[in-house]
C-alpha positions as CSV (number, residue, x, y, z in Angstrom):
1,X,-65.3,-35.1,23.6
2,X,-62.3,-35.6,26.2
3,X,-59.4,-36.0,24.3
4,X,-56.8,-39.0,25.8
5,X,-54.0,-37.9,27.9
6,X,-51.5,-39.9,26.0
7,X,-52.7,-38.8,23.3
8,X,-52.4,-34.9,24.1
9,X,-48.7,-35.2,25.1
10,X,-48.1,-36.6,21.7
11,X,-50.2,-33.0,20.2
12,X,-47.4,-31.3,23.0
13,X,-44.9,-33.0,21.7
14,X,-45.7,-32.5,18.0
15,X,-45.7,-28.6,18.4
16,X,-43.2,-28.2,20.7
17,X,-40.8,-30.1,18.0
18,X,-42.5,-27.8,15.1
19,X,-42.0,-24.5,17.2
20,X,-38.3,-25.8,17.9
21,X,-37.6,-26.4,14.0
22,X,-39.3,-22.8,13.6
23,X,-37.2,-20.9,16.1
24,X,-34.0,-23.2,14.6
25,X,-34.8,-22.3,11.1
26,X,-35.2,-18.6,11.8
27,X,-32.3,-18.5,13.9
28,X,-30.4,-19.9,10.7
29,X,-31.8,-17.9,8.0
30,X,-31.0,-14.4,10.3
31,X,-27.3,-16.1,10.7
32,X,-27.0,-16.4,7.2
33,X,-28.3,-12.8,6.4
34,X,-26.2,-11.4,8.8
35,X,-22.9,-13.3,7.3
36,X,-24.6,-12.4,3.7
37,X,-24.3,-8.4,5.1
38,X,-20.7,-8.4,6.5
39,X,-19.9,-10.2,3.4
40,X,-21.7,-7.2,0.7
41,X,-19.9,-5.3,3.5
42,X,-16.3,-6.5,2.7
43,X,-17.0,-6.1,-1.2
44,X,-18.2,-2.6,-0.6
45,X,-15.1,-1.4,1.6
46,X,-12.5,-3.3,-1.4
47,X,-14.6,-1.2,-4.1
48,X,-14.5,2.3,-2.5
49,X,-10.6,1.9,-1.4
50,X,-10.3,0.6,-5.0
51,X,-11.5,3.8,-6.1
52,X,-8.5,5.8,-5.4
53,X,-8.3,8.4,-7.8
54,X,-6.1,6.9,-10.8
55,X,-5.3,10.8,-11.2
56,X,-3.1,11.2,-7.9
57,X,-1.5,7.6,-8.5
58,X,-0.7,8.8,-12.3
59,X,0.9,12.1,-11.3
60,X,2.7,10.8,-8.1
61,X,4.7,8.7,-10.2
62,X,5.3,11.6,-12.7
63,X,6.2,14.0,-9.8
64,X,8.7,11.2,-8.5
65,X,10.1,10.4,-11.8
66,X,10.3,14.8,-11.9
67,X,13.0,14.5,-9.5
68,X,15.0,11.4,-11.2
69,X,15.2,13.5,-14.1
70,X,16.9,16.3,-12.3
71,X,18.8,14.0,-10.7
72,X,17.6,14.5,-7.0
73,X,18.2,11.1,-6.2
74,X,17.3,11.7,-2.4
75,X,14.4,13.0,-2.7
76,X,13.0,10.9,-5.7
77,X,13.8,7.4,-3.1
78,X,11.9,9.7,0.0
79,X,8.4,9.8,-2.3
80,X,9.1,6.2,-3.8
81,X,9.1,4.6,-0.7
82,X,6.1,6.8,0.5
83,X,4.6,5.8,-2.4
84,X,5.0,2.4,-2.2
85,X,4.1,2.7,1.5
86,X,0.8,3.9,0.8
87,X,-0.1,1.4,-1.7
88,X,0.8,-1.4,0.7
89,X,-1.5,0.0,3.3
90,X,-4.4,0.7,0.9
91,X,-4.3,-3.0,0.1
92,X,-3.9,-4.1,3.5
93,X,-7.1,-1.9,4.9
94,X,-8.9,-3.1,1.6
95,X,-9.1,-6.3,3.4
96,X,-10.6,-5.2,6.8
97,X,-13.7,-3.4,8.6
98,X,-12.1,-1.8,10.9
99,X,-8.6,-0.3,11.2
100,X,-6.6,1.0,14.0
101,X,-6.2,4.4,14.2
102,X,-2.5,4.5,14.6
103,X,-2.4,3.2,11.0
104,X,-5.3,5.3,9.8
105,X,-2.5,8.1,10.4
106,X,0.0,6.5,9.1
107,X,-1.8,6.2,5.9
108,X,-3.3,10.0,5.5
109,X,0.2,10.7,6.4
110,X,1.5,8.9,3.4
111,X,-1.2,10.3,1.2
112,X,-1.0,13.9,2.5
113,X,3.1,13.7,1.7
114,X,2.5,12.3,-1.7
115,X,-0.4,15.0,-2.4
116,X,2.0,17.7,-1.1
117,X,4.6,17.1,-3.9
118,X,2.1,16.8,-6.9
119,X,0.4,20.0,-5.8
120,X,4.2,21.9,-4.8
121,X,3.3,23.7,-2.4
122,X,0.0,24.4,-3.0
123,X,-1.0,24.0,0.3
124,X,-0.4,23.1,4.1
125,X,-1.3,20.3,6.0
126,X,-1.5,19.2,9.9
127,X,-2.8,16.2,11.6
128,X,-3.7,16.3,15.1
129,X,-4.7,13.7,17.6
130,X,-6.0,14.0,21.3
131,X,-3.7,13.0,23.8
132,X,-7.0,11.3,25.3
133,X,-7.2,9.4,22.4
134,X,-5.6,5.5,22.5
135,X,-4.3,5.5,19.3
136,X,-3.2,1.8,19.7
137,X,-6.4,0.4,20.6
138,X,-9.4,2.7,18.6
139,X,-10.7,0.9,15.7
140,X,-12.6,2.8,13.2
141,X,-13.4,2.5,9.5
142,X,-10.7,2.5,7.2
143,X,-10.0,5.6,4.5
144,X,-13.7,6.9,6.2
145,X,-12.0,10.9,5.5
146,X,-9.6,10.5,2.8
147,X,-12.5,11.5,0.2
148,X,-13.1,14.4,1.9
149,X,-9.4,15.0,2.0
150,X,-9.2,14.5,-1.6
151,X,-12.4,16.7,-2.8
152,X,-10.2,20.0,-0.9
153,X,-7.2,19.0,-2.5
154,X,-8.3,18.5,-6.1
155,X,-11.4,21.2,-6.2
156,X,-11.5,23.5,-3.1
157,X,-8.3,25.1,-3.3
158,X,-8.3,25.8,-7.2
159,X,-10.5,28.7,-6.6
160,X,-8.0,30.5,-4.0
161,X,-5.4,33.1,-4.0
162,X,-4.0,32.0,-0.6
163,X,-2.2,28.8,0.1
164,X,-4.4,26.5,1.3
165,X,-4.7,24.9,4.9
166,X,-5.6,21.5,5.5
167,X,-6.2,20.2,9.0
168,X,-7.3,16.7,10.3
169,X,-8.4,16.4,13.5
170,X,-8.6,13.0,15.9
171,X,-10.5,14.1,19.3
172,X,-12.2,12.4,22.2
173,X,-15.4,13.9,22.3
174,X,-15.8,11.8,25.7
175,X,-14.4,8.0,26.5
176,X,-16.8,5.9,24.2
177,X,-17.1,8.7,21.1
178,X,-14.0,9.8,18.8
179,X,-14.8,12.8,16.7
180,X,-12.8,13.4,13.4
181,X,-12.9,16.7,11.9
182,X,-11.4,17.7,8.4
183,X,-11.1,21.0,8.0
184,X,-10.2,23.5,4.9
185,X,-10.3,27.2,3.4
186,X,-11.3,26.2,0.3
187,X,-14.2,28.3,-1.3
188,X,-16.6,26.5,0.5
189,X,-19.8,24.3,-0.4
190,X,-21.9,27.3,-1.2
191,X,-19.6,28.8,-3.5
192,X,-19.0,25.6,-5.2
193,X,-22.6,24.8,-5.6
194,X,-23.1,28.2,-7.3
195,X,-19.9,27.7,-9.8
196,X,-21.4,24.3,-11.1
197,X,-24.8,26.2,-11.3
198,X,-23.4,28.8,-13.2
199,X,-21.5,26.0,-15.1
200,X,-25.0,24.4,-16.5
201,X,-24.0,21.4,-14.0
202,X,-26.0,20.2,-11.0
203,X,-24.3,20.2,-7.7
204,X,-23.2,16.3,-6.7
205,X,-20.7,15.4,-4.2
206,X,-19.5,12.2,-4.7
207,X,-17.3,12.4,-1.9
208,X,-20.7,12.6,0.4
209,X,-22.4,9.5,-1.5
210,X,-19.9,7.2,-1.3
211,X,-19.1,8.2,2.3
212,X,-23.0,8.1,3.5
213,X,-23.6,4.6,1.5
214,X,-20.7,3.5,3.6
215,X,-22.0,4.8,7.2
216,X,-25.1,3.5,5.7
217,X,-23.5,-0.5,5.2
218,X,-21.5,-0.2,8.4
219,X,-24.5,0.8,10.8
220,X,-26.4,-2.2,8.7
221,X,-23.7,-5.0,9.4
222,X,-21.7,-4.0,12.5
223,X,-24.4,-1.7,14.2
224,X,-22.0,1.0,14.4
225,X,-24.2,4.4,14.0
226,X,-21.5,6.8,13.1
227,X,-23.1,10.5,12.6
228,X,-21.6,12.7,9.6
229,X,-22.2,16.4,9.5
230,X,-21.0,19.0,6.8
231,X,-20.5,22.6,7.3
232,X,-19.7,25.6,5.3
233,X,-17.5,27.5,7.1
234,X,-18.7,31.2,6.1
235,X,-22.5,30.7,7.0
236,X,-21.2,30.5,10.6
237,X,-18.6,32.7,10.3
238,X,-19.0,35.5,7.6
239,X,-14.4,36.3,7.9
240,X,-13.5,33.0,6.8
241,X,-14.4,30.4,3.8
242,X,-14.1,26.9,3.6
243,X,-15.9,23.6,4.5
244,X,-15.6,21.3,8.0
245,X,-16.4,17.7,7.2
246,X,-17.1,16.0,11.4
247,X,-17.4,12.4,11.6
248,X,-18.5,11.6,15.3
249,X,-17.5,7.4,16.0
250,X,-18.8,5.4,19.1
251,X,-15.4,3.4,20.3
């Protein structure tokens, strides 16, 4: 049976229409998802900066009020305004994806001050960034080190003699990848897994979950793959102990 011309343009028509309000419908549904993502996204990045150790913000303020006690005026209004510096900025980067790397500085440079006078002395710290690097214009993940920074602070150095060295690093690996690299002397991650074995405790670094379920989200809603290494200092070089934390970011 011939079927009617007129009558198969109106069968054309019929699934051209259908396949348009298919495409259409997918094409909607994937927009939503995406803005559903970048949305989960936003909530995870406020929850993880919100997660600044209540510790460190407790015994700031006691280390600051320290000094009004002694009457050290000057140097109780330095920290305060650090402090309240930092907070501002931790707020502030709560709200975005991405952050420019001139303020991602300015904001472990805050932290690293404030950390420094709790701790008196306890240890060093240097930040260092690549002349190549545009530190106007890179945009990377905001707070993506500090836990790292943190975990060396609080745990690696307790189990030292020596004062203990802290150095971030901000390098251009090439033009389109910047490579951060937190270094310590701290006992190290095999020494630390041992202690929490001999402890009763399983070895967990939080630090590394909340920083991998982040990588995880970003690559997810921005299609940014950033690649995260962690290395014990002493398995590749039996004189020295500590841990290198290398974050390598496509700009």
């Amino acid at each position: 049976m011939v079927i009617p011309t007129i009558q198969l343009s109106v069968i054309t028509i019929v699934l051209t229409v259908l396949l348009v309000i298919c495409i259409a419908s997918i094409a909607i549904l994937y927009i939503k998802y995406r803005a559903v993502q970048r949305r989960n996204l936003q909530i995870e990045q406020q929850l993880l900066l919100s997660q600044m150790n209540p510790h460190f913000v407790f015994n700031s303020l006691t280390a600051i009020q320290s000094y009004i006690f002694r009457n050290e005026a000057h140097q109780a209004s330095k920290y305060l305004a650090s402090f309240a510096k930092l907070i501002r900025l931790i707020l502030e980067n709560s709200r975005i994806e991405l952050n420019s790397l001139e303020r991602e500085v300015t904001t472990l440079k805050h932290y690293l001050e404030l950390q420094a006078l709790r701790f008196e002395g306890r240890f060093e710290h240097k930040i260092e960034v690549d002349e190549q690097v545009d530190i106007d214009n890179v945009q990377i993940p905001p707070m993506l080190a500090q836990p790292f920074i943190e975990n060396a602070i609080e745990h690696g150095f307790i189990h030292i003699s020596e004062k203990g060295m802290l150095n971030i690093r901000f390098l251009a690996e090439n033009k389109n990848c910047l490579v951060i690299e937190v270094e310590d002397n701290g006992i190290g991650i095999e020494k630390s897994r041992q202690l929490q074995m001999e402890k009763g405790k399983g070895h967990r670094s939080l630090a590394t979950e909340i920083t991998q379920e982040r990588i995880r989200k970003i690559k997810c809603s921005k299609g940014i793959n950033i690649e995260m290494s962690i290395i014990d200092i002493g398995t590749i070089d039996i004189t020295r102990h500590g841990t290198l934390v290398k974050f390598k970011i496509p700009v």
